[in-house]
C-alpha positions as CSV (number, residue, x, y, z in Angstrom):
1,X,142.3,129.0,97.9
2,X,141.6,131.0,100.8
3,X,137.6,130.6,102.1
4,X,135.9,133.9,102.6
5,X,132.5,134.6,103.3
6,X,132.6,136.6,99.5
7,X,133.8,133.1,97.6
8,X,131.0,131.0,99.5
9,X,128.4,133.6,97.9
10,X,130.0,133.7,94.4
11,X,130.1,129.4,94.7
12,X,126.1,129.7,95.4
13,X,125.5,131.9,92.3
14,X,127.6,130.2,90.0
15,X,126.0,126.5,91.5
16,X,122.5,128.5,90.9
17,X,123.1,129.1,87.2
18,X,124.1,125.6,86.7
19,X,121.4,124.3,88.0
20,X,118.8,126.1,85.8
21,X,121.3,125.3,82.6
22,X,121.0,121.3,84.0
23,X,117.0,121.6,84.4
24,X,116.2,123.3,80.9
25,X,118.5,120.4,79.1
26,X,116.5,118.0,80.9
27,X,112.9,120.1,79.6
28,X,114.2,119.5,76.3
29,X,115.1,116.0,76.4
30,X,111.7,115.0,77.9
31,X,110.2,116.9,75.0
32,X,111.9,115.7,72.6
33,X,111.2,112.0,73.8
34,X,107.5,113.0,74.1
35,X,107.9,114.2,70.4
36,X,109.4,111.3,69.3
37,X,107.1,109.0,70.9
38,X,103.7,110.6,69.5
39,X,105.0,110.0,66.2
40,X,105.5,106.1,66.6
41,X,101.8,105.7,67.6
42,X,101.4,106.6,63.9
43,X,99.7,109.3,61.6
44,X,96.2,109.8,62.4
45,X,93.6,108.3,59.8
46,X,95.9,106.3,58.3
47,X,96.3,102.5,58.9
48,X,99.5,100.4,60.1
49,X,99.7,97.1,58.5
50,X,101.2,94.1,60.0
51,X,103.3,91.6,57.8
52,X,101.0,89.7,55.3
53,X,99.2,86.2,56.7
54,X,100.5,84.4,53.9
55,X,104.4,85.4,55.7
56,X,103.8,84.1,59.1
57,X,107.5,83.4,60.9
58,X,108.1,79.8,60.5
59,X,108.9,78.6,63.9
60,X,112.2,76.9,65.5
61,X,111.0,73.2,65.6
62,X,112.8,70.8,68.1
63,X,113.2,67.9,66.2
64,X,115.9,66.3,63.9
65,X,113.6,65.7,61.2
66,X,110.0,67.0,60.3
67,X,107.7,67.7,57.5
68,X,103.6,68.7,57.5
69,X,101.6,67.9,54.0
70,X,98.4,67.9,53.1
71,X,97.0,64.0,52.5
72,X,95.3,64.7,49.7
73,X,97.4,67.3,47.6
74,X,100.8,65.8,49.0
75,X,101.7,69.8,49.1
76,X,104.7,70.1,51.7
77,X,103.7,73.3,54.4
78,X,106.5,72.8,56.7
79,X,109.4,70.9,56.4
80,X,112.8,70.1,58.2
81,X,115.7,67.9,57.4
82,X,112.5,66.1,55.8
83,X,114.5,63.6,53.4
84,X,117.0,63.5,55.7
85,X,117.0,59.2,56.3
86,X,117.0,58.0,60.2
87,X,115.8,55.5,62.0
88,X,111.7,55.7,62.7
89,X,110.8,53.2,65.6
90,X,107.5,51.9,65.6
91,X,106.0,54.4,63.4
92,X,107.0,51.4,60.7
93,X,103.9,49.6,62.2
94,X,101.5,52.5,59.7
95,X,103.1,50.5,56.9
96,X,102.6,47.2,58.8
97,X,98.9,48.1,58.4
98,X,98.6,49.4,55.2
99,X,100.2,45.9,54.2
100,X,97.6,44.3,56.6
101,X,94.3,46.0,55.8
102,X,95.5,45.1,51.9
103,X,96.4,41.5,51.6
104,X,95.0,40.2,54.5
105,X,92.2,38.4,55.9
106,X,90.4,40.4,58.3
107,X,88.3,37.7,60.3
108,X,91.5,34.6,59.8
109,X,92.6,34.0,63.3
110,X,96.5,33.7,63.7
111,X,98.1,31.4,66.3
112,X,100.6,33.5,68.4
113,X,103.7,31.8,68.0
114,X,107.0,31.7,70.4
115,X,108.7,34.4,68.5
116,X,105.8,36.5,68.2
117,X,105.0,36.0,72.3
118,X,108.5,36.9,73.2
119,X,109.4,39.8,71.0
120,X,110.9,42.6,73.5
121,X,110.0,46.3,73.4
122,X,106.4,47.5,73.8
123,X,103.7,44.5,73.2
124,X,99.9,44.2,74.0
125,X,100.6,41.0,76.0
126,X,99.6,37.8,73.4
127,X,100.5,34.8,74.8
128,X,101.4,31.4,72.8
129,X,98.6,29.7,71.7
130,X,96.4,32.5,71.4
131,X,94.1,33.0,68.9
132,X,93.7,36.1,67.5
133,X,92.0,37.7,64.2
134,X,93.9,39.9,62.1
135,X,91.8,42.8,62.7
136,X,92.3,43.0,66.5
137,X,95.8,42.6,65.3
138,X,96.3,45.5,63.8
139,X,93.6,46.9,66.3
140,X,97.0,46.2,68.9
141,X,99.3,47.4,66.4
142,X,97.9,50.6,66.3
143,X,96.6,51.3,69.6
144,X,99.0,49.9,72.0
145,X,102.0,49.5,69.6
146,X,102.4,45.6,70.1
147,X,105.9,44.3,68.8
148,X,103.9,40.9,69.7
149,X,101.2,41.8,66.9
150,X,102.9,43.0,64.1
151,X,105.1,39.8,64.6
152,X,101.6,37.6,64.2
153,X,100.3,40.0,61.8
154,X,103.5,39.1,59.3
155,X,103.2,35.1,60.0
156,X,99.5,34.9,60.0
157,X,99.3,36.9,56.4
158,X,102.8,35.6,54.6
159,X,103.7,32.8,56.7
160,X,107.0,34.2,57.9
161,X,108.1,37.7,59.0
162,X,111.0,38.1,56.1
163,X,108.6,37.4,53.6
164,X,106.0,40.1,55.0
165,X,109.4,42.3,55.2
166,X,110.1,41.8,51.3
167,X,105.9,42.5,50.8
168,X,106.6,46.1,52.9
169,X,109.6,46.6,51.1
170,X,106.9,46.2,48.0
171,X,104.5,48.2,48.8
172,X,106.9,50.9,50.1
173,X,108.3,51.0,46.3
174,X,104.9,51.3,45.0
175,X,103.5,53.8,46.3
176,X,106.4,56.2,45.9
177,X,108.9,55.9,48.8
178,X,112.6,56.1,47.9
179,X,114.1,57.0,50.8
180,X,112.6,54.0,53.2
181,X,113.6,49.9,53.7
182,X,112.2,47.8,56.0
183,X,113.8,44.9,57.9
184,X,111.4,44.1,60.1
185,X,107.0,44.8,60.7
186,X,108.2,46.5,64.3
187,X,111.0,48.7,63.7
188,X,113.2,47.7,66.8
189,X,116.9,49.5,65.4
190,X,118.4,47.5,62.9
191,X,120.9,48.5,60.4
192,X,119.1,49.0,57.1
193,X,115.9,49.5,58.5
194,X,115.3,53.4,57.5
195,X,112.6,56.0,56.3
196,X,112.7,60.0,56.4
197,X,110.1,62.2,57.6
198,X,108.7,62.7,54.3
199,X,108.3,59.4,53.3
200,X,106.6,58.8,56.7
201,X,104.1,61.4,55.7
202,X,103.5,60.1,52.3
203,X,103.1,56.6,53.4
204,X,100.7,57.9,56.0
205,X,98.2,59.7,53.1
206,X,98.3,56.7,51.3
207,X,96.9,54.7,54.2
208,X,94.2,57.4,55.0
209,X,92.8,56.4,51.8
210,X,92.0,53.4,53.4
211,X,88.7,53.6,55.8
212,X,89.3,51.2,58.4
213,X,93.0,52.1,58.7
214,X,91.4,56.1,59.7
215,X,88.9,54.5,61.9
216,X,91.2,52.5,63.9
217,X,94.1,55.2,64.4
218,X,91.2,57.7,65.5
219,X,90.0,55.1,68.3
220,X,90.8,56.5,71.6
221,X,88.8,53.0,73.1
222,X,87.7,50.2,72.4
223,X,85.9,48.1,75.5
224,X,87.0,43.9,75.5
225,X,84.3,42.1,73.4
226,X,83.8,44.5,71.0
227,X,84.5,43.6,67.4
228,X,84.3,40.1,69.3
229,X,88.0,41.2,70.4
230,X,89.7,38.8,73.3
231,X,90.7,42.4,75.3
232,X,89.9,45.9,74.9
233,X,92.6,48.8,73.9
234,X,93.3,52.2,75.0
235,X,95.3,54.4,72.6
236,X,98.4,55.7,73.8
237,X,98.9,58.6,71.4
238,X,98.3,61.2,73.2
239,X,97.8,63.8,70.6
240,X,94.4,62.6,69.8
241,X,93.4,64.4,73.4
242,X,95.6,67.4,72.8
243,X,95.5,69.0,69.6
244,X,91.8,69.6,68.4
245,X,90.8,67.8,65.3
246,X,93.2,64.7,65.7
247,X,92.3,61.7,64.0
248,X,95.7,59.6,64.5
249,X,98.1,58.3,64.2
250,X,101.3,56.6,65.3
251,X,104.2,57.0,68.4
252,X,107.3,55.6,68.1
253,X,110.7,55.5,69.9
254,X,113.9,53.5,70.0
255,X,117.4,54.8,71.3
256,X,118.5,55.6,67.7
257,X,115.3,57.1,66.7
258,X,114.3,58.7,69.6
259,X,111.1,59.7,70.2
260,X,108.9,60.0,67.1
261,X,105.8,60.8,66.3
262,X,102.8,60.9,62.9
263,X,99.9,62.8,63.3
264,X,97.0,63.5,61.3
265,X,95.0,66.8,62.2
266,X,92.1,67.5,60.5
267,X,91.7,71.2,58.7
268,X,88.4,72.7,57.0
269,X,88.1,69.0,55.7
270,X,91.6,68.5,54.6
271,X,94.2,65.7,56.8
272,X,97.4,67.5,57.4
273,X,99.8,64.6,58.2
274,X,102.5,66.5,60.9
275,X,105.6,64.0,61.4
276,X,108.5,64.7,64.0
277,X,111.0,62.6,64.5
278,X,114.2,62.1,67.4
279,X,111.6,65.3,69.1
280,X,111.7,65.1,72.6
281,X,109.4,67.6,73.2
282,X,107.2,65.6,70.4
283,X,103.2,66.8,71.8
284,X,104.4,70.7,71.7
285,X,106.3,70.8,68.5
286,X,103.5,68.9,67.1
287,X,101.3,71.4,68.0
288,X,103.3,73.9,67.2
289,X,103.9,73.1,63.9
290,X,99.8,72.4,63.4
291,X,99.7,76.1,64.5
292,X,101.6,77.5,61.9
293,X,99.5,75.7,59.1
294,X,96.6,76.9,60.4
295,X,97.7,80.8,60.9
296,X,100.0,80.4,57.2
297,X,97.5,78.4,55.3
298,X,93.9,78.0,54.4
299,X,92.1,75.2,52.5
300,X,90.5,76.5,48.9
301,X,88.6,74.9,46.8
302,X,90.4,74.4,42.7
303,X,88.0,71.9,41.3
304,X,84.7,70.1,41.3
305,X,84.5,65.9,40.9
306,X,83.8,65.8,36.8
307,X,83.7,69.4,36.9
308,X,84.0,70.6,32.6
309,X,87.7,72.1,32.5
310,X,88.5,72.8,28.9
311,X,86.6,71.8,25.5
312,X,88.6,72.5,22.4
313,X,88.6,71.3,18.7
314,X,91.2,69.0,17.4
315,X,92.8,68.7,14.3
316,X,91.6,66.0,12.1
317,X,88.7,65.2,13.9
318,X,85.1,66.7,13.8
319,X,84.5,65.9,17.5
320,X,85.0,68.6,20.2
321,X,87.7,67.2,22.7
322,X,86.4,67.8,26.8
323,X,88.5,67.6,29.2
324,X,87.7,67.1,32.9
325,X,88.8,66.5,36.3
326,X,88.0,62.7,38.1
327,X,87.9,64.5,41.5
328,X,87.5,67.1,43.1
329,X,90.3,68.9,44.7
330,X,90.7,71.5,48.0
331,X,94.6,72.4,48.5
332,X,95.9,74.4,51.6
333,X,97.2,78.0,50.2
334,X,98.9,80.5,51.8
335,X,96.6,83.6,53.0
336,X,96.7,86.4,51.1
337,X,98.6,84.9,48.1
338,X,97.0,85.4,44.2
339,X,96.1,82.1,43.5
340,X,96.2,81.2,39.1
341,X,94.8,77.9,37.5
342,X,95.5,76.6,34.2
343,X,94.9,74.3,32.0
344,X,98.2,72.7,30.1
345,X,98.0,70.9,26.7
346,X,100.2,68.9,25.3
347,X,101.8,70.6,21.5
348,X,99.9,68.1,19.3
349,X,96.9,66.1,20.3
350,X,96.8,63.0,18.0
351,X,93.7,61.1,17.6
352,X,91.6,59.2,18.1
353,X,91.2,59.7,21.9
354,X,89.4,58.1,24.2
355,X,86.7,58.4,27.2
356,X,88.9,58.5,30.3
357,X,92.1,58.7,28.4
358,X,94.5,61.5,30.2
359,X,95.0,64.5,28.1
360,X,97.0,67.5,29.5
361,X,96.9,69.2,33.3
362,X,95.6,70.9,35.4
363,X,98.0,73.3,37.2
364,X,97.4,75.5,40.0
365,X,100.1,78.3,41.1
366,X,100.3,80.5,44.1
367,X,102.0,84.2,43.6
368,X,103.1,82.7,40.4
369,X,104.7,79.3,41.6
370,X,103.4,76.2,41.0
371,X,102.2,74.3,43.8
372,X,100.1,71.6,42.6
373,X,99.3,69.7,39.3
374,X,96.9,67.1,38.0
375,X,95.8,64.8,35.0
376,X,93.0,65.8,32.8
377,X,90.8,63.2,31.3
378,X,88.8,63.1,28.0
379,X,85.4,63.2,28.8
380,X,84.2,61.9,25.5
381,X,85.9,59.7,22.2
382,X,87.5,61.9,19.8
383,X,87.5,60.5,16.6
384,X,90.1,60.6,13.4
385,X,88.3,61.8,10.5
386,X,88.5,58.8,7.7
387,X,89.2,59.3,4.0
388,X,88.7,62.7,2.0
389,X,87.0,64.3,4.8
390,X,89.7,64.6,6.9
391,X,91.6,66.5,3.8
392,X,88.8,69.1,4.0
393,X,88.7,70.0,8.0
């Protein structure tokens, strides 16, 4: 094509129109976004609501096993791989107390022995020949996770350490724990020495019920002297600095079980029992899970101690059957949930009853599911109607 002074001008005009085509399309694409984006601010006067409290995203958790419950329900708020069995390093040492604080002697003084002064692993520093009492034992136990203590804990209550194994092994069947076996009060690795998360927790509420066991796994310090102790201890679990409400209560780690922790965080009045185990990162997923119960869950009160829960006739008898709750119960529920309680009899009540004899549940249910139950107890004796009378009831 030839270049003329006539083609340049027609170029310039046609270049022109394009441009003014190109700039409205680009007026009515920034309009239209405009548009668009008024409308996702929302309609005036009318609110936007946010996902419900009660169906907070449970968060990714860094552990291979973990589980939060409430200690005095036993309800399960967060849970992962929590049944799953694995090795659980010194975090045995909470049932190493429980046992402790339950059969033994609190002021007998134990005579460290060889085995107990050369146990490897993490120890308080006993030496043969020492003289120490069982409660700044468990004191070491707790506090500075002594291998050298629980050793001298197990000879100076059952007079050898495999027969304070088989007395864990015990009390772990007792109090619920199927998924746990002890070969040793420490919990150096050993081949069927085992628990799961859950079980960790469980065991843990149980020894919360026990006062000294909470005071001592809450002690940051204790000076030398005190409790007429031979040293003083500083706590190493670190979560009782961290995480606001702590109260306990016990590190752990071995190569198999990596690094462990049990924590107890109190909440409106209720001990959450937070376990983690093989968690690397195990101060921040702690905390992390202890966030989420607090932002999922608050703590409601069901019943009152003795509180009056159902009174009722029964058949055959002309006394009124009461039933009651022995304690009082707060259980953590998820916000915004519809909470229902009821009261469940057995089909046919057969007399005569007795005071304090159990009789039926209570049983409490969140958005229709139950979540927790309890006995019932006759509050009075109920009884059988004798001779023609009872034809005539």
């Amino acid at each position: 094509m030839k270049i003329t002074k006539t083609n340049i001008g027609n170029m310039k005009k046609r270049l022109k129109v394009r441009c003014y085509i190109l700039h409205k399309w680009e007026k009515n694409i920034c309009l239209l976004l405009l548009f668009f984006s008024i409308l996702s601010l929302g309609i005036p006067g009318k609110e936007v609501k946010g996902e419900p409290n009660g169906k907070r995203k449970v968060p990714v958790v860094y552990a291979r096993n973990a589980v939060a419950i409430d200690a005095k329900s036993k309800r399960v708020l967060y849970e992962k791989n929590a049944h799953l069995t694995t090795a659980m390093a010194s975090t045995t040492k909470i049932i190493t107390a429980s046992v402790a604080l339950r059969y033994g002697d609190l002021n007998k003084k134990v005579t460290i022995s060889s085995r107990a002064a050369s146990i490897r692993g993490s120890v308080v520093g006993y030496k043969k020949g020492e003289e120490i009492t069982i409660k700044e034992l468990i004191y070491g136990l707790m506090l500075k996770s002594g291998n050298d203590a629980a050793i001298a804990i197990a000879e100076g209550i059952s007079g050898s350490v495999e027969e304070f194994v088989r007395l864990m092994n015990e009390y772990a069947t007792q109090i619920g724990l199927i998924d746990t076996h002890f070969e040793s009060p420490h919990g150096l690795d050993s081949g069927k020495h085992y628990s799961s998360a859950y079980d960790l927790a469980l065991a843990t509420a149980h020894a919360k019920e026990n006062d000294l066991f909470n005071k001592i796994v809450a002690t940051k310090d204790i000076g030398p002297g005190s409790e007429g102790f031979t040293r003083g201890f500083h706590n190493i679990n670190k979560i009782l600095w961290q995480v606001a409400g702590a109260n306990g209560v016990k590190t752990g780690y071995t190569g198999q079980a990596g690094k462990c922790l049990v924590s107890s965080v109190n909440m409106e009045g209720n001990d959450i029992i937070i376990v983690v185990i093989n968690c690397p990162g195990r101060w921040k997923e702690t905390a992390k899970i202890n966030d989420y119960v607090k932002n999922t869950y608050e703590i409601k009160d069901i019943v009152e101690e003795n509180e009056s829960m159902k009174t009722l006739s029964v058949e055959h008898s002309k006394d009124k059957l009461n039933l009651k709750s022995k304690k009082s119960i707060k259980i953590p529920v998820k916000k915004g949930s519809e909470l229902d309680v009821k009261v469940k009899l057995p089909k046919e009540i057969e007399t005569p009853i007795y005071a304090g004899g159990k009789v039926g549940t209570l049983n409490v249910y969140e958005d229709k599911n139950l979540i927790f139950t309890m006995p019932l107890y006759s509050d009075n004796d109920v009884r059988k109607n004798k001779g023609l009378f009872r034809f005539f009831k």
